[in-house]
Each structure stands twice: as structure tokens, then as C-alpha cells.
KOLROLUM-893394 format. One line per field, with one value per residue: residue in one letter; x, y, z of N, C-alpha, C in turn. Coordinates in steps of 0.02 Angstrom, whole numbers, plus 50000, padded with zeros to 5 digits. Last residue first. Layout:
BEGIN
code	[A	...]
n_px	[X	...]
n_py	[Y	...]
n_pz	[Z	...]
ca_px	[X	...]
ca_py	[Y	...]
ca_pz	[Z	...]
c_px	[X	...]
c_py	[Y	...]
c_pz	[Z	...]
***
This chain:
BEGIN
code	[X	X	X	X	X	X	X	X	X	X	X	X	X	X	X	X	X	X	X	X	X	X	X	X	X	X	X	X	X	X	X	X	X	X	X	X	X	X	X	X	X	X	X	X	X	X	X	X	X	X	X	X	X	X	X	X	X	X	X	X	X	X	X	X	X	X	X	X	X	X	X	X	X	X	X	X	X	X	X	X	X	X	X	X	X	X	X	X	X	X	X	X	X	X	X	X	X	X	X	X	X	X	X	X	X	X	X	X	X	X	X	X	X	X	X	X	X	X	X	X	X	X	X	X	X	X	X	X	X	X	X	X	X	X	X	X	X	X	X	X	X	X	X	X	X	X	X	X	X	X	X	X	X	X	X	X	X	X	X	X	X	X	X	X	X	X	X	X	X	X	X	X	X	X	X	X	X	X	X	X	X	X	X	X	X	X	X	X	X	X	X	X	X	X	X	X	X	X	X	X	X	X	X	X	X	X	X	X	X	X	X	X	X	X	X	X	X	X	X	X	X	X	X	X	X	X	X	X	X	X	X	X	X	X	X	X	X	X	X	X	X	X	X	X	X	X	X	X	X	X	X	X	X]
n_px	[48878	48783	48772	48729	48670	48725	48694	48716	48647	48719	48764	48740	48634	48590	48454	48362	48263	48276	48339	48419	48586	48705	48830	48885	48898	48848	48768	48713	48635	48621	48562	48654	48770	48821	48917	48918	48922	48812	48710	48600	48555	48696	48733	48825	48950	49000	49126	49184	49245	49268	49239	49339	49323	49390	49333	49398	49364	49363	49348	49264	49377	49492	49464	49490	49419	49408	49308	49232	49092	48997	48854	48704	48522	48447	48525	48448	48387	48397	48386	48398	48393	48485	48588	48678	48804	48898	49000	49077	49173	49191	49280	49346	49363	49348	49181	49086	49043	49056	49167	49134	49181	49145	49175	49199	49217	49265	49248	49362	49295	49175	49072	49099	48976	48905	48924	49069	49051	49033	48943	48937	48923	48910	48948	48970	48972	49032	49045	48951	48863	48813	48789	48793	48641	48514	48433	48297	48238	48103	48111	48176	48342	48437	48546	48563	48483	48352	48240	48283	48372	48326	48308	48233	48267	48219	48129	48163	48129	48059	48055	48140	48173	48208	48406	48549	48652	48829	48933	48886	49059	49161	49202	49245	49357	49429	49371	49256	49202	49193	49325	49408	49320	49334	49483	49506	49417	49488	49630	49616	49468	49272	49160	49051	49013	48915	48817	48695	48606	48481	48354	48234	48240	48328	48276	48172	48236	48361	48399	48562	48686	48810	48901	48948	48908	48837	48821	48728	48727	48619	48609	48457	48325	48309	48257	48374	48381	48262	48288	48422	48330	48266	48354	48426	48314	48261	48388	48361	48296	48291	48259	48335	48511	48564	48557	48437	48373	48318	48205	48235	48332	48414	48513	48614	48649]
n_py	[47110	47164	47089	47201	47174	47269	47326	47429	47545	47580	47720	47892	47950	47897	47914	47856	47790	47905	47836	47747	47787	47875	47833	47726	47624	47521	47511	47407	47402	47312	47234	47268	47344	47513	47618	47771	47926	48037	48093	48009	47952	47931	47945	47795	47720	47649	47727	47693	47544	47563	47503	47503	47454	47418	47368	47278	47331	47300	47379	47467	47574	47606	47658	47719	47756	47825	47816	47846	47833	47856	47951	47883	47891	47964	47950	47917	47919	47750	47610	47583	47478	47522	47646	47620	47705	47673	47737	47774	47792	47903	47835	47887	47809	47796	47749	47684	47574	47516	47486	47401	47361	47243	47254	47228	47308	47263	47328	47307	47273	47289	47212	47101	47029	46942	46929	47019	47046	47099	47108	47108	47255	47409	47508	47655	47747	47892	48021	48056	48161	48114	48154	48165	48235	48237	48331	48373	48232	48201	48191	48157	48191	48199	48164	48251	48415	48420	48347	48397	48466	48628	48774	48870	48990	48966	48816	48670	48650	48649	48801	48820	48650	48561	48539	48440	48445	48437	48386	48306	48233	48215	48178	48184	48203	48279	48308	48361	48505	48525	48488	48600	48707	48683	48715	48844	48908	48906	48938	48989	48924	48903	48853	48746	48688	48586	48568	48488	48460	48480	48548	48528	48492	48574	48707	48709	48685	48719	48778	48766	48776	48881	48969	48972	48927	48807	48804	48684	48678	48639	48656	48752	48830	48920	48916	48924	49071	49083	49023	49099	49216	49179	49155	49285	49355	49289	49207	49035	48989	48999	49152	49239	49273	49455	49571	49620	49485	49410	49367	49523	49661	49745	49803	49869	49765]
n_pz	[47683	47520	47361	47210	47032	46876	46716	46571	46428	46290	46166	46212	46287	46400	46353	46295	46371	46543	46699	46750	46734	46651	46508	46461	46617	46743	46910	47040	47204	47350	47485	47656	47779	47769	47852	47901	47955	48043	48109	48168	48060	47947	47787	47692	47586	47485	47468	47584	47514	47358	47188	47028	46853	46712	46545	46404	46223	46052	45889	45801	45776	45930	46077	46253	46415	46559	46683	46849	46983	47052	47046	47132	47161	47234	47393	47553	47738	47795	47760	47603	47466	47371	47336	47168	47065	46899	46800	46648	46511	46382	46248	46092	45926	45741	45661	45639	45794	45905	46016	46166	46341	46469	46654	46825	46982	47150	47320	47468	47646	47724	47707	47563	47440	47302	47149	47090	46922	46777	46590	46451	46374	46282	46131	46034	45910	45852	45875	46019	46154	46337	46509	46628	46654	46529	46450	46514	46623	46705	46899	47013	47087	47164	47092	46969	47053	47180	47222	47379	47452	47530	47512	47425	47369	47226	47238	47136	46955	46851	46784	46725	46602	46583	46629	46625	46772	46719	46646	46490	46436	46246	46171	45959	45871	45750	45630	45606	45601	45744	45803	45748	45808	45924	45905	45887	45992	46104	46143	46252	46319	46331	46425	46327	46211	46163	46001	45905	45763	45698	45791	45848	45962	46022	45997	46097	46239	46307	46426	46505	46652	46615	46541	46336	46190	46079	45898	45800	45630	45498	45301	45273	45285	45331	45467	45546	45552	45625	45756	45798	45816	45922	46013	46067	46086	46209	46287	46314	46485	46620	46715	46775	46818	46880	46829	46881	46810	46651	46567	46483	46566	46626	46756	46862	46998]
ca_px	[48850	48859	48742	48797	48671	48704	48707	48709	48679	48667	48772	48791	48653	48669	48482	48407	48315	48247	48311	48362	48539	48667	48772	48892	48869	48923	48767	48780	48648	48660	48590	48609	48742	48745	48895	48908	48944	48880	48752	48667	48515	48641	48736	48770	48918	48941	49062	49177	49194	49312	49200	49312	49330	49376	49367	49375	49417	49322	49361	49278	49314	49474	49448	49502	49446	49422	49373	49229	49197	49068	48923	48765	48594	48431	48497	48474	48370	48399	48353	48420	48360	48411	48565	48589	48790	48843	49004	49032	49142	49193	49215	49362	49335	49382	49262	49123	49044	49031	49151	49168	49151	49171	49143	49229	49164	49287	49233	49323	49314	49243	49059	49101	49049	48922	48864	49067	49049	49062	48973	48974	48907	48909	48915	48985	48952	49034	49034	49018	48861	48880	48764	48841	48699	48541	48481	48294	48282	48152	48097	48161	48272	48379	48532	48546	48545	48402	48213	48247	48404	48320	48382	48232	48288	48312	48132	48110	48183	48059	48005	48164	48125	48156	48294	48496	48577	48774	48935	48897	48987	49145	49198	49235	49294	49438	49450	49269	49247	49144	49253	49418	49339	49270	49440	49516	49395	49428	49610	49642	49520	49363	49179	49051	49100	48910	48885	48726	48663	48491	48420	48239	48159	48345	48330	48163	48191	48359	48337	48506	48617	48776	48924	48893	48969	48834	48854	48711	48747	48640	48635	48524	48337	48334	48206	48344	48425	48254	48223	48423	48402	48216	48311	48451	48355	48259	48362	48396	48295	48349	48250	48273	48453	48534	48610	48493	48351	48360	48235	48196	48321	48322	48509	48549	48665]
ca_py	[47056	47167	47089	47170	47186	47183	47328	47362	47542	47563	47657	47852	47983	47908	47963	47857	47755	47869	47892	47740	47724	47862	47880	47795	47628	47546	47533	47463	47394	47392	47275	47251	47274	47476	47586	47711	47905	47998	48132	48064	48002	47898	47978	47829	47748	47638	47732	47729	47537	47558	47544	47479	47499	47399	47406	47249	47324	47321	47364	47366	47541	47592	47611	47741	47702	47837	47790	47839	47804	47815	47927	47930	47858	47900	48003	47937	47951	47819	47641	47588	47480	47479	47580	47642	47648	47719	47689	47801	47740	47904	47827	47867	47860	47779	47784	47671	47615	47469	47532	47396	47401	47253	47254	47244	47304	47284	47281	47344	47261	47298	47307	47113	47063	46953	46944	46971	47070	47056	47155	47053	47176	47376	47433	47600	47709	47825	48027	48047	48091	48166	48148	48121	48236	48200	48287	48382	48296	48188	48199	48109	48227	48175	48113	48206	48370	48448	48375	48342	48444	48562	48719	48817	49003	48976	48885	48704	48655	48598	48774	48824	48743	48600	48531	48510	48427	48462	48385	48332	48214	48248	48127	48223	48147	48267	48297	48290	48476	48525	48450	48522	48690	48685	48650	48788	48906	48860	48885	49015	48974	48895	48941	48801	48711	48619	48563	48543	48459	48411	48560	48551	48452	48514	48664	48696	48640	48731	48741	48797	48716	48840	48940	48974	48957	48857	48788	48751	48657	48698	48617	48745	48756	48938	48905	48859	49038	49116	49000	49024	49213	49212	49089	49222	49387	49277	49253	49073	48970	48961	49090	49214	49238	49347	49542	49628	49506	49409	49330	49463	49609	49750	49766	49893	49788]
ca_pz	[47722	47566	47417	47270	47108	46921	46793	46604	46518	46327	46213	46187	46195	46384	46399	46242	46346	46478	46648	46777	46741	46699	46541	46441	46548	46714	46831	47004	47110	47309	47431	47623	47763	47786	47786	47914	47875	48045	48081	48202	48110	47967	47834	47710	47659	47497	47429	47587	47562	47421	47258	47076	46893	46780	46598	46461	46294	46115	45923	45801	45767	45870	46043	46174	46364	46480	46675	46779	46956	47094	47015	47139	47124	47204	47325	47531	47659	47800	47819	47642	47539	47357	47381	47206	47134	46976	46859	46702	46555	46454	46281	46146	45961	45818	45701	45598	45756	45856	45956	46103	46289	46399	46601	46756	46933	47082	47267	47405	47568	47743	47697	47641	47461	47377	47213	47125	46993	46832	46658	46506	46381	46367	46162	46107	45964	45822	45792	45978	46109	46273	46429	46595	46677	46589	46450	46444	46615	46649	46819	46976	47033	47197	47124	46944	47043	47151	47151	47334	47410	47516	47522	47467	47430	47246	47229	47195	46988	46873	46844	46774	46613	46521	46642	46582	46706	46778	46713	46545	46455	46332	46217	46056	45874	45822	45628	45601	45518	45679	45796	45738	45707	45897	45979	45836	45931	46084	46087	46217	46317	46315	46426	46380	46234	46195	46033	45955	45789	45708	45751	45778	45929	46040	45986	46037	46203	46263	46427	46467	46605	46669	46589	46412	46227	46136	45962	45859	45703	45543	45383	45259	45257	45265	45426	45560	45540	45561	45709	45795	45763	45867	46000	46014	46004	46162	46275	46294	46400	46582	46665	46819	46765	46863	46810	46913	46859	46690	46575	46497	46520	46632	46695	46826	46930]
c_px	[48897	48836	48796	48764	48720	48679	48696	48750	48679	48704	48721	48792	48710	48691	48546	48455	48393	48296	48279	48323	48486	48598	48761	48866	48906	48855	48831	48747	48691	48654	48607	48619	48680	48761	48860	48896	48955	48883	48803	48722	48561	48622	48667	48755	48862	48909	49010	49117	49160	49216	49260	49277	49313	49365	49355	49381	49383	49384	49333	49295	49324	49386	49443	49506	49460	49454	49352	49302	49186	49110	48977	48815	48645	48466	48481	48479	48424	48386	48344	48377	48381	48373	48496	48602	48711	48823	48938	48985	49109	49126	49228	49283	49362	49386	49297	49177	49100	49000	49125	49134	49183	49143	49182	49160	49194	49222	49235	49285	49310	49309	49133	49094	49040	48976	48874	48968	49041	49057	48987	49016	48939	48897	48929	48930	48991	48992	49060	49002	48938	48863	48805	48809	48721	48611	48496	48388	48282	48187	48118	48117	48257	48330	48487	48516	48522	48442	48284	48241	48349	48344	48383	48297	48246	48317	48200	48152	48156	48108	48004	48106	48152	48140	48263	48414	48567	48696	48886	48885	48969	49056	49163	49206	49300	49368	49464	49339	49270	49166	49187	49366	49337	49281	49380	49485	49419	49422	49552	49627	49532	49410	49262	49103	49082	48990	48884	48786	48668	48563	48451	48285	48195	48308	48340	48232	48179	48285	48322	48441	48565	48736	48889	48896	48941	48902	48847	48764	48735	48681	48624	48565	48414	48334	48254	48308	48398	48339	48242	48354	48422	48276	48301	48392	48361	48262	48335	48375	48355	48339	48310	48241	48386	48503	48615	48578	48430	48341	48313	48231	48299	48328	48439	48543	48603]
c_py	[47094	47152	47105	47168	47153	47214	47261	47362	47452	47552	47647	47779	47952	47929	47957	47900	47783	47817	47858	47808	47780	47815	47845	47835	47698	47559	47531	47466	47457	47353	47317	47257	47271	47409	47512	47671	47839	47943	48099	48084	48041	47966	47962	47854	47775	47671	47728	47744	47595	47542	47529	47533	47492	47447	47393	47328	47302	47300	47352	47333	47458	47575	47644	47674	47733	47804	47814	47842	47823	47823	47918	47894	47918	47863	47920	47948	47958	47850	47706	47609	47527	47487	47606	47605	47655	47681	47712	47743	47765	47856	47845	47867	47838	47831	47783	47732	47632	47518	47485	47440	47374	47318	47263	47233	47276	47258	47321	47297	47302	47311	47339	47186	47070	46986	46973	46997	47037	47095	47084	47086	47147	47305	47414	47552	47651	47811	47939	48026	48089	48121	48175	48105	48174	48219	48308	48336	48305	48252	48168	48129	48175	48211	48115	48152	48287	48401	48411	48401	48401	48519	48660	48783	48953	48980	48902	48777	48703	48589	48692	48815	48731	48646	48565	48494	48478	48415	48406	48348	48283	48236	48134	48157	48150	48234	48270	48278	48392	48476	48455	48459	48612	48668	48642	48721	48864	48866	48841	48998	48990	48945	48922	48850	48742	48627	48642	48521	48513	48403	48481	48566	48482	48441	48594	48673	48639	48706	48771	48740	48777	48796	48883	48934	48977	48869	48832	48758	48717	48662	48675	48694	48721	48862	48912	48853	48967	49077	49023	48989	49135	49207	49135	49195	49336	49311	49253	49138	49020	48940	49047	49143	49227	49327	49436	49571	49533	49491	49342	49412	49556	49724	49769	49872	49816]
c_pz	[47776	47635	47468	47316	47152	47008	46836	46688	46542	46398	46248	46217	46188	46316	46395	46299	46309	46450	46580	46731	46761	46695	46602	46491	46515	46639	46801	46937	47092	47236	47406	47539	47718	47761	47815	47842	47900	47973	48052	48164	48160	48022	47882	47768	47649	47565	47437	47540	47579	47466	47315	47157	46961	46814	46663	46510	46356	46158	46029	45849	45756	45848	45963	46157	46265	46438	46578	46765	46913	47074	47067	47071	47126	47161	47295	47440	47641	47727	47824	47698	47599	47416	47406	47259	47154	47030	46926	46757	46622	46493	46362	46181	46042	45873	45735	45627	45695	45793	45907	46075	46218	46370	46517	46714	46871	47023	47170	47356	47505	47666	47727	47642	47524	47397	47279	47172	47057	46870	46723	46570	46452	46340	46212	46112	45987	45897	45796	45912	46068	46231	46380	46521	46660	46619	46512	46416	46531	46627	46768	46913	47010	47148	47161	47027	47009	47105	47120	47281	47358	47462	47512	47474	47476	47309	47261	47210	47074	46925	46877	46820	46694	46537	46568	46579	46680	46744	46751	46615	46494	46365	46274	46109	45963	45835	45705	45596	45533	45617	45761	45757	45699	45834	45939	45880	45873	46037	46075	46156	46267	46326	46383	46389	46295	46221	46093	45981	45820	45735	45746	45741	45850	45986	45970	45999	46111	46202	46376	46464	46584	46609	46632	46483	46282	46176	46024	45909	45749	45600	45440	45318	45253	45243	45363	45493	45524	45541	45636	45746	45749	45797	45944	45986	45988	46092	46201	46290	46379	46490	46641	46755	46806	46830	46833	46890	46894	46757	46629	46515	46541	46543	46702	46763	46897]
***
């Protein structure tokens, strides 16, 4: 394509900030002093930094249909109270990311990047909060067996809101390479304020596989820690921008 704009190459992106008309329209907008929300309409992860240090509200719709725009109304104006997490990361820049024509998977994706991401994959916030407590789990399990997670949430906020529960697995030891945490499960609880629910969610044995030196999906005898939370374990604090994370360990024998 004969495009010849910053930040893009034949019609690709070679950056992930915004172009910058926007950003420069987003500052001078920013400086009147006036509320601002930022919403983005856009298909992949920006690297939105200043933003992020200077608006005190974003919303991300990525591509809607027919009816994004009342979708957006009804969450601006507080008539609909959102839930959504999201599905990829958002880095600080496209230099934290190894070059488009390495394959290699380290440094890719929430499960083998160990940066800090500018937000985390499964990051969403909501117009109330959540509380994790009294997570279960049986210690011990068989590598034959499933095993079931429960835990409490409660809105300890002044709305009623729903919460996407998010379920992760690490294994702690393994012999072979594998990510440094995966999503297992998630489940969608709706709560009043005040209110709290028990959820469950559970691993088959398949979860815990791992692709060993011949190629093959085995599941390993040793530990494993789980997460249940808003968000993903092992990032900053505030990374599930909703709630806190609580986890135990499974010994599988």
C-alpha cells in the first residue's frame, strides 16, 4: 500500500502509540481543564502512556457494531456498569516486544513476558469493586482427577455490578519449558452491592499438561499454584484494576 505515515509502513503499524494528530488533539483537549474520557475505537494493544498518567478515564470498545455507540452512551452516562477484561496486553512501547520475524515465544503474550505491562491482559475496571477471600482447594490431588477451585467474591462497592472471575494455573517445577502462567477458567458472577457469592471453578487433568522433549502433552506429578482473582497473578499490585488476587497450591501425586 502506498501509505507514508509515522508510525506506519505500507499500511502496518511499525509503532504502537497513537498517531500523533491524535495524541497532540488528546493534549490540547486534556489542557482546557474540563472532564475528559478517552474512548478508543481500535483493533489491537496501544501504548497509550501518556494517557494513561493524565486522563483520569478510558474506555476501550474496540471495533462495535451496529449499536456501539448507544453501548458507549450507556457506559459513559452510568446506566450500564461494564465488566469487560482485556483479551491481549497492552506494553509501553513496541520495543518491549522481540522482533516481527522472531518466532520465539519468550517475552510474547501475558504467559511468557515477564515485564510490566502498561495493563495486563484480563484487565478491566467497573464503577464498584470486588473482594477475593476464602479460596478452597483440596492440597493434594491425583494427575488423573479433576480438581475444583471455590472461592468468595463480594461487591464491596456502592453498585451493582457483575465480575469476570479469572482462574490461572503456574507449574512451579516443571522439567520442561513452560509459560509462566496460563488462564484455565473464568466464570461471570453478578452481585448486588454488598453483596457476595461462592464461585467454582474447576482443572480437568488436561490443564495441567505439559509438552514434554518429544513432542507430547504429559502431565507431571509435582506442584502447581492457582490464582482466582479479577486479574492475573504475579504483575503489579494494582494490575487486576479490579480486586485483589488469592491463591493456594496443589500437590498432584
Amino acid at each position: 500500500m502506498n501509505i507514508k505515515l509515522d508510525g506506519f509502513s505500507g499500511g502496518d503499524r511499525t509503532a504502537l502509540k497513537l498517531p500523533d494528530v491524535q495524541e497532540n488533539l488528546i493534549k490540547e483537549i486534556a489542557a482546557l481543564g474540563k472532564p475528559v474520557v478517552l474512548v478508543l475505537i481500535n483493533g489491537s494493544a496501544l501504548a497509550i502512556n501518556w494517557e494513561k498518567e493524565n486522563l483520569p478515564a478510558i474506555v476501550e470498545t474496540w471495533y462495535g457494531g451496529q449499536q456501539a455507540g448507544t453501548a458507549i452512551a450507556d457506559v459513559l452516562f452510568g446506566d450500564y456498569n461494564p465488566s469487560g477484561k482485556l483479551p491481549v496486553t497492552f506494553y509501553t512501547s513496541e520495543n518491549e516486544l522481540p522482533d516481527f520475524e522472531n518466532y520465539d515465544m519468550t517475552g510474547r503474550t501475558y504467559r511468557y513476558y515477564q515485564g510490566q505491562p502498561l495493563y495486563p491482559f484480563g484487565y478491566g475496571l467497573s464503577y464498584t469493586k470486588f473482594l477475593y477471600s476464602n479460596i478452597k482447594v483440596d492440597k493434594m490431588a491425583s494427575v488423573k482427577t479433576p480438581v475444583t477451585i471455590s472461592a468468595t467474591v463480594k461487591n464491596t462497592g456502592n453498585k451493582d455490578g457483575e465480575e469476570v472471575v479469572q482462574l490461572y494455573l503456574q507449574n512451579i517445577a516443571s522439567a520442561f519449558p513452560v509459560p509462566i502462567k496460563s488462564l484455565k477458567g473464568f466464570t461471570r458472577v453478578w452481585l448486588k452491592k454488598g453483596e457476595h457469592k461462592t464461585v467454582q471453578l474447576t482443572l480437568v487433568p488436561d490443564d495441567f499438561s505439559v509438552i514434554n522433549n518429544d513432542g507430547k502433552a504429559i502431565v507431571e506429578a509435582g506442584n502447581y499454584k492457582v490464582s482466582i482473582g479479577g486479574g492475573q497473578p504475579f504483575v503489579s499490585s494494582n494490575a487486576t484494576g479490579n480486586g485483589n488476587i488469592i491463591a493456594a497450591t496443589i500437590e498432584l501425586q
